[in-house]
PyMOL commands that place a pseudoatom at each C-alpha (Angstrom):
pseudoatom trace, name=CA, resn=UNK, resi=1, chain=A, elem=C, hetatm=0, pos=[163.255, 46.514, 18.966]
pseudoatom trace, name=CA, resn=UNK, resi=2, chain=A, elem=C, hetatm=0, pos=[160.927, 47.204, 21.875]
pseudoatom trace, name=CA, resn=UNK, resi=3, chain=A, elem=C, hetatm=0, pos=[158.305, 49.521, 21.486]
pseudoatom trace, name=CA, resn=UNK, resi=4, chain=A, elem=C, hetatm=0, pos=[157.963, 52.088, 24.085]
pseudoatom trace, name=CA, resn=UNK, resi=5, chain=A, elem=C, hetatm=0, pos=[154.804, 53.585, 25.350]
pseudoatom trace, name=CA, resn=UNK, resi=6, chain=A, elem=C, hetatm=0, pos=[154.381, 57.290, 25.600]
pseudoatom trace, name=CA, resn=UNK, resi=7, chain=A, elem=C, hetatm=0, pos=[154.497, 57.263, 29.575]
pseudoatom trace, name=CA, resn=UNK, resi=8, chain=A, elem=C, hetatm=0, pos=[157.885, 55.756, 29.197]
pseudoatom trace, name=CA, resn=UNK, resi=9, chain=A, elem=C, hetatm=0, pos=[158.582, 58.005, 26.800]
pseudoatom trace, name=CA, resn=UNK, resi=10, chain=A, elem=C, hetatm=0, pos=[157.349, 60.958, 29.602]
pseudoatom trace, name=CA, resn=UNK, resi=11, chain=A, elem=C, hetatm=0, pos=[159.575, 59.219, 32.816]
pseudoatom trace, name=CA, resn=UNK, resi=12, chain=A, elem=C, hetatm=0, pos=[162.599, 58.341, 30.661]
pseudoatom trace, name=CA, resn=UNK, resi=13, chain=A, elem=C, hetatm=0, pos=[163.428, 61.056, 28.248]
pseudoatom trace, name=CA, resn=UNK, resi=14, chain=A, elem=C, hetatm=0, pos=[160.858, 64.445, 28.600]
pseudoatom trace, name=CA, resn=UNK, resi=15, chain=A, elem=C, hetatm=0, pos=[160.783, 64.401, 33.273]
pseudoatom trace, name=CA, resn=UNK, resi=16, chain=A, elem=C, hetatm=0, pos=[164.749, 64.523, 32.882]
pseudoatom trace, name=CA, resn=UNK, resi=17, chain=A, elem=C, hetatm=0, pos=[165.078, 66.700, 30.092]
pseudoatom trace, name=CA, resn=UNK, resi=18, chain=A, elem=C, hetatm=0, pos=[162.584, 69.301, 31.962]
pseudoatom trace, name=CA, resn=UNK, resi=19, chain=A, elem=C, hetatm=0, pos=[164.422, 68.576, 35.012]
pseudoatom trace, name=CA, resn=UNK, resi=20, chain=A, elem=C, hetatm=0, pos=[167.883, 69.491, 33.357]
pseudoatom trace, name=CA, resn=UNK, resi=21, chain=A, elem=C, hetatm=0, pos=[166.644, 72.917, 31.744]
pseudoatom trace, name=CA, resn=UNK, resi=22, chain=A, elem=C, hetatm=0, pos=[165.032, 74.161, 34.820]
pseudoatom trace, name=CA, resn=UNK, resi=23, chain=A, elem=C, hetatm=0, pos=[168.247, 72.913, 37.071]
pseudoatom trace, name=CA, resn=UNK, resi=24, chain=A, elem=C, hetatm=0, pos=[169.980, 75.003, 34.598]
pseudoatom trace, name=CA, resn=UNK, resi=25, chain=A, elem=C, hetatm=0, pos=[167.908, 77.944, 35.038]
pseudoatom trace, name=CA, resn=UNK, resi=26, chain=A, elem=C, hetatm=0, pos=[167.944, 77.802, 38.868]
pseudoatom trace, name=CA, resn=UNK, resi=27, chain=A, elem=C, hetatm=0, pos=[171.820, 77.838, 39.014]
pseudoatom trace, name=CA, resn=UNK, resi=28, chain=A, elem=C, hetatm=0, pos=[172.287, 80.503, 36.214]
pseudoatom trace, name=CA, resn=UNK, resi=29, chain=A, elem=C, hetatm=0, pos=[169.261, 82.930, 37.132]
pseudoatom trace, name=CA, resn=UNK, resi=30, chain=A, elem=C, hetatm=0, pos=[168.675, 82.176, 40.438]
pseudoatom trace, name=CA, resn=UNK, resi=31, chain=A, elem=C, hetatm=0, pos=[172.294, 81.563, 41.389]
pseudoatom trace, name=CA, resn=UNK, resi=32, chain=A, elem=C, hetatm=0, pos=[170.482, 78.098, 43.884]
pseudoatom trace, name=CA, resn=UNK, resi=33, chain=A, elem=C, hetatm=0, pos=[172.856, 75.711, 44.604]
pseudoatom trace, name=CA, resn=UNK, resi=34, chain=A, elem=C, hetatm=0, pos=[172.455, 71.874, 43.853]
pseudoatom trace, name=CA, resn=UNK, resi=35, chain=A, elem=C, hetatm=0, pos=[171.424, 70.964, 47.311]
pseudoatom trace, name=CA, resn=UNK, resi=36, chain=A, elem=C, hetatm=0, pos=[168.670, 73.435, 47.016]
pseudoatom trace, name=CA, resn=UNK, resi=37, chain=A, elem=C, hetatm=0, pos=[167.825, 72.485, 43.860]
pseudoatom trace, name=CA, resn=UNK, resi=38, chain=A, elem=C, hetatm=0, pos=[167.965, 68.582, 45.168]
pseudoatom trace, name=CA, resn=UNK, resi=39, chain=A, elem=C, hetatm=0, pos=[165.550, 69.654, 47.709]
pseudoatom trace, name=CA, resn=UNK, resi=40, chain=A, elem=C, hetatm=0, pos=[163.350, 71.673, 45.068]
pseudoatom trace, name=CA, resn=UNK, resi=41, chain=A, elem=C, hetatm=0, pos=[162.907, 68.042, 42.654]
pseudoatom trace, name=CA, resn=UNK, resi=42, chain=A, elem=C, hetatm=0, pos=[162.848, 65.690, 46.095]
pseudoatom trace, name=CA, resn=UNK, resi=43, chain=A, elem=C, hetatm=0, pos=[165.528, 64.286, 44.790]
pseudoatom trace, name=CA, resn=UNK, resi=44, chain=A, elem=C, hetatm=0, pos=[169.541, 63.735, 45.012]
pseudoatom trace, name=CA, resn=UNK, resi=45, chain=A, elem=C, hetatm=0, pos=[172.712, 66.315, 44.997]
pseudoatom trace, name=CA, resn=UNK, resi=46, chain=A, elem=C, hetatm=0, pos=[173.995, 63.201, 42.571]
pseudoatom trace, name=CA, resn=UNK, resi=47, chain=A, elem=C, hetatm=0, pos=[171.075, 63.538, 40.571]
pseudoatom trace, name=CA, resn=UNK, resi=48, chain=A, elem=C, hetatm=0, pos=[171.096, 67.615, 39.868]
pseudoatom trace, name=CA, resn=UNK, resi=49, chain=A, elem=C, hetatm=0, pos=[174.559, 67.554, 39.303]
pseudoatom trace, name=CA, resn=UNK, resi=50, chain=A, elem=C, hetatm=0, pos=[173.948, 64.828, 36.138]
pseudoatom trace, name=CA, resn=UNK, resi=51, chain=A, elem=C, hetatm=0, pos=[171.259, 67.242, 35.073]
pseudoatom trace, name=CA, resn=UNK, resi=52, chain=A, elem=C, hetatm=0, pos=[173.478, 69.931, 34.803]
pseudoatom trace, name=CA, resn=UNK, resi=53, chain=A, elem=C, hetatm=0, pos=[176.408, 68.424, 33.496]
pseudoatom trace, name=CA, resn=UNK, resi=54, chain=A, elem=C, hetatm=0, pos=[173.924, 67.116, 31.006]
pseudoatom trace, name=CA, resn=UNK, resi=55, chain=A, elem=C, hetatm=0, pos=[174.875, 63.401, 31.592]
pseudoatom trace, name=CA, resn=UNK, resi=56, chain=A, elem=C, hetatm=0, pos=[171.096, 63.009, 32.202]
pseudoatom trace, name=CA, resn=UNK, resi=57, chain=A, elem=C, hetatm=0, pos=[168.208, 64.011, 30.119]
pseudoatom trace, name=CA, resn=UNK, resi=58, chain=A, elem=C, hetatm=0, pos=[170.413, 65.013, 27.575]
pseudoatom trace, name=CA, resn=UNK, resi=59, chain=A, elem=C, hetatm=0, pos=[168.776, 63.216, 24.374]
pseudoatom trace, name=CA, resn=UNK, resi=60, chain=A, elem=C, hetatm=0, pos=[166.396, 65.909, 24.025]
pseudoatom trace, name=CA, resn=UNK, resi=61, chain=A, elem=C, hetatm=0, pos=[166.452, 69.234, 23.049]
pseudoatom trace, name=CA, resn=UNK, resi=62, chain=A, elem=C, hetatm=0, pos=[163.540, 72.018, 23.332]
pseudoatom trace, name=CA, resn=UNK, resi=63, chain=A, elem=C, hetatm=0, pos=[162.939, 74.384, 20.568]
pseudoatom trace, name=CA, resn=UNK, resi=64, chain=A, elem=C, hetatm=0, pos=[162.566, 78.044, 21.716]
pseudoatom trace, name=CA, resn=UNK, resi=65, chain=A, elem=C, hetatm=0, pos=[159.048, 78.148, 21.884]
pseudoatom trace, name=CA, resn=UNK, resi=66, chain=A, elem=C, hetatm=0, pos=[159.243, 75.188, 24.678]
pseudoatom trace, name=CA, resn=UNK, resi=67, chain=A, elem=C, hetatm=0, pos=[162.496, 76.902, 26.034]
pseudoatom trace, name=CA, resn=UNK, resi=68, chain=A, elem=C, hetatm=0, pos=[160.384, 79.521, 26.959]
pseudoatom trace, name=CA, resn=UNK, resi=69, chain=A, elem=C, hetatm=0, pos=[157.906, 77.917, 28.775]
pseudoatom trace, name=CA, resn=UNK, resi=70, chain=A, elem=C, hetatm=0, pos=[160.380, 76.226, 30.921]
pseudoatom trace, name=CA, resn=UNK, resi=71, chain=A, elem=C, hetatm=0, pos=[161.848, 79.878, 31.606]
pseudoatom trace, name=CA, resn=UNK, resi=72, chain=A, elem=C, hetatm=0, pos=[158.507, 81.104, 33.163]
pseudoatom trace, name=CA, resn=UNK, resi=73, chain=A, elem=C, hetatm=0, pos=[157.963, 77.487, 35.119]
pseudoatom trace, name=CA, resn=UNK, resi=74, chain=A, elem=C, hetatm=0, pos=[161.496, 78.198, 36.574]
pseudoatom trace, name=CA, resn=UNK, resi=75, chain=A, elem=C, hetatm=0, pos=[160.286, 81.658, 37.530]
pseudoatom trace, name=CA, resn=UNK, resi=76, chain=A, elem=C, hetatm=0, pos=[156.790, 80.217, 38.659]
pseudoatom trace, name=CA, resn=UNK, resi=77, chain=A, elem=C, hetatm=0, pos=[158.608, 78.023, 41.182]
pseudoatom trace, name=CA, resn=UNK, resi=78, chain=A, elem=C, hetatm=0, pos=[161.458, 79.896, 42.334]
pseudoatom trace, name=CA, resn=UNK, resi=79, chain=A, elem=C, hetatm=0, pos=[159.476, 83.719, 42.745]
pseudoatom trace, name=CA, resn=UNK, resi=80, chain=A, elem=C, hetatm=0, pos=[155.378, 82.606, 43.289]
pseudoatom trace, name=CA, resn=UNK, resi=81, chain=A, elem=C, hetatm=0, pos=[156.967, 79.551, 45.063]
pseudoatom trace, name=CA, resn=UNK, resi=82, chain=A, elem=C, hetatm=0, pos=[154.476, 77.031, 43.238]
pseudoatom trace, name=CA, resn=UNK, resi=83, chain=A, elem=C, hetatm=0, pos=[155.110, 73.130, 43.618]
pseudoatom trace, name=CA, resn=UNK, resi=84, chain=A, elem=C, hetatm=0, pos=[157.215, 72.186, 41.258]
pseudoatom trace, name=CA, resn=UNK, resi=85, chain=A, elem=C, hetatm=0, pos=[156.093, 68.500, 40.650]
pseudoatom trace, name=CA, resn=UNK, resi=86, chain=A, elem=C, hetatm=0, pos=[152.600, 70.180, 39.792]
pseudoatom trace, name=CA, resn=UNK, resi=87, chain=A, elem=C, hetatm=0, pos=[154.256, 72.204, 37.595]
pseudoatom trace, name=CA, resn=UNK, resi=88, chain=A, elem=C, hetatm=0, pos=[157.159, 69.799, 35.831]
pseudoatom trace, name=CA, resn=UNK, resi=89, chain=A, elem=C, hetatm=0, pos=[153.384, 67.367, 35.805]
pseudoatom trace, name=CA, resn=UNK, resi=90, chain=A, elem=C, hetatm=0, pos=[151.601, 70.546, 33.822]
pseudoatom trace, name=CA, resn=UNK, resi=91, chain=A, elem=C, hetatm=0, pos=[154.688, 70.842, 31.220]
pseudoatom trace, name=CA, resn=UNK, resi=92, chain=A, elem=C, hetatm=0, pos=[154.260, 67.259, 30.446]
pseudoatom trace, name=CA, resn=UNK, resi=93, chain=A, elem=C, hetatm=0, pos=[150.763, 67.660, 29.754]
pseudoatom trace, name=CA, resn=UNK, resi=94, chain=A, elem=C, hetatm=0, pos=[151.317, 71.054, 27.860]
pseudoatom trace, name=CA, resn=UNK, resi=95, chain=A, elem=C, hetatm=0, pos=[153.903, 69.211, 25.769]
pseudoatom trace, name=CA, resn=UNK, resi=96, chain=A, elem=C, hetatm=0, pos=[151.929, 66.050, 25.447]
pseudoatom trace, name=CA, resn=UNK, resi=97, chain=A, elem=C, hetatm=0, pos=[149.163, 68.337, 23.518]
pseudoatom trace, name=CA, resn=UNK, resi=98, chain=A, elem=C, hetatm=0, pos=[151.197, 70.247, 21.347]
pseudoatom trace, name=CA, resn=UNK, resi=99, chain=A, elem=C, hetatm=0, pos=[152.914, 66.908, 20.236]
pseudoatom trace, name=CA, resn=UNK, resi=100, chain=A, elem=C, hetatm=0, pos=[156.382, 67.593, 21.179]
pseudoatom trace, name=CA, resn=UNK, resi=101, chain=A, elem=C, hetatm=0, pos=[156.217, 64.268, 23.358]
pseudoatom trace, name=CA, resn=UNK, resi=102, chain=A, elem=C, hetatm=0, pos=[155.715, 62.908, 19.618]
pseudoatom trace, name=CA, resn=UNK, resi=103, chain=A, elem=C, hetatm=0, pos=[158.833, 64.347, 18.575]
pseudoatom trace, name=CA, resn=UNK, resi=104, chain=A, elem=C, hetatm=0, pos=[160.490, 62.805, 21.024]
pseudoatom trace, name=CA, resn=UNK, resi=105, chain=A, elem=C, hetatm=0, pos=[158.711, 59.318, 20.691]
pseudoatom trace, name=CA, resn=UNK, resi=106, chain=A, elem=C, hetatm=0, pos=[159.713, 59.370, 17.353]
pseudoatom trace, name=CA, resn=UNK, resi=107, chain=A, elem=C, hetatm=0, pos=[163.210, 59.865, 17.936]
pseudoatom trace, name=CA, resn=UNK, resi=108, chain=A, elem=C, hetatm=0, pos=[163.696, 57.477, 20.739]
pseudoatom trace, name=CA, resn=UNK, resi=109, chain=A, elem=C, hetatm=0, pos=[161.561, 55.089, 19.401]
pseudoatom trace, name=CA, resn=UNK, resi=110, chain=A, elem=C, hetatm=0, pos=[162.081, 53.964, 15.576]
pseudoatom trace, name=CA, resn=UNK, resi=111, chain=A, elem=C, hetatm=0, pos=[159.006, 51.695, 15.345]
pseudoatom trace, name=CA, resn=UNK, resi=112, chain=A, elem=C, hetatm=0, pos=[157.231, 55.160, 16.487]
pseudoatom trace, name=CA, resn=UNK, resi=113, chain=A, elem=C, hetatm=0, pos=[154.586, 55.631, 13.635]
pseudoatom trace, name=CA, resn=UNK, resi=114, chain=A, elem=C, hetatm=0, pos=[153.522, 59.449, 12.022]
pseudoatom trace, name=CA, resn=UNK, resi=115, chain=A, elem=C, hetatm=0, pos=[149.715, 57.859, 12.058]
pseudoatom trace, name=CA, resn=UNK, resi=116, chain=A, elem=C, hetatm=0, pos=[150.197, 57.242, 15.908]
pseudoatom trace, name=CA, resn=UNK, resi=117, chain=A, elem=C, hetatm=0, pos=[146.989, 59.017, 18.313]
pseudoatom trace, name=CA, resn=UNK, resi=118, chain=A, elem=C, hetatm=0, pos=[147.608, 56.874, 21.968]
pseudoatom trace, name=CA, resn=UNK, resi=119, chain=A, elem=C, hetatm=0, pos=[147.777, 60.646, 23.558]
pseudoatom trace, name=CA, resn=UNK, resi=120, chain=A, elem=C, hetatm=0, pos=[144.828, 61.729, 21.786]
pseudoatom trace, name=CA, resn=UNK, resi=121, chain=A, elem=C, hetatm=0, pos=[142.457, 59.010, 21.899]
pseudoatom trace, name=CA, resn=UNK, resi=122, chain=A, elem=C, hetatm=0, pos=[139.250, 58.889, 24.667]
for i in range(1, 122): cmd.bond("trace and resi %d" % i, "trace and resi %d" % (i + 1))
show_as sticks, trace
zoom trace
């Protein structure tokens, strides 16, 4: 088994997953269509509509403290307009301190071990 690093961890699994929740939010909240929301991520129609379908970024799932914080960076891009690679980027780091991007190492990743510090270390 191949041991993945926490930046793959961050492109492969925790990006999408973010991606998916706040494609979500933008078409149930914000009523935006894909091809806004394509425009929103720089990325493809193709892509959103995986996302939302859940056929993409669908291994993980947030708890409701981490739900909420994706609620207010949908609202933070949509209504104050900010960027939202800067703010999918500030998620990753928000979840990368509070561990969750352990969680999710751990369950992508069974050589993953509980005495593990990569994210942590200077």
């Amino acid at each position: 088994m191949q041991k993945l690093m926490p930046q793959e961890i961050e492109v492969w699994y925790l990006i999408p997953a973010l991606r998916r929740e706040l494609s979500k939010i933008f078409i149930k909240e914000y009523g935006l269509s894909q091809k806004k929301i394509a425009k929103i991520f720089g990325t493809s129609e193709a892509t959103i509509s995986h996302y939302t379908k859940s056929k993409r970024g669908a291994e993980v799932k947030f708890p409701k403290g981490e739900a909420v914080k994706i609620k207010k960076a949908a609202k933070d891009i949509i209504e104050k307009k900010k960027d939202a690679f800067k703010v999918v980027y500030g998620l990753c780091v928000e979840f990368k301190k509070s561990k969750t991007l352990c969680k999710i190492h751990k369950s992508q990743d069974k050589s993953f071990s509980d005495k593990c510090d990569v994210c942590f270390r200077r």
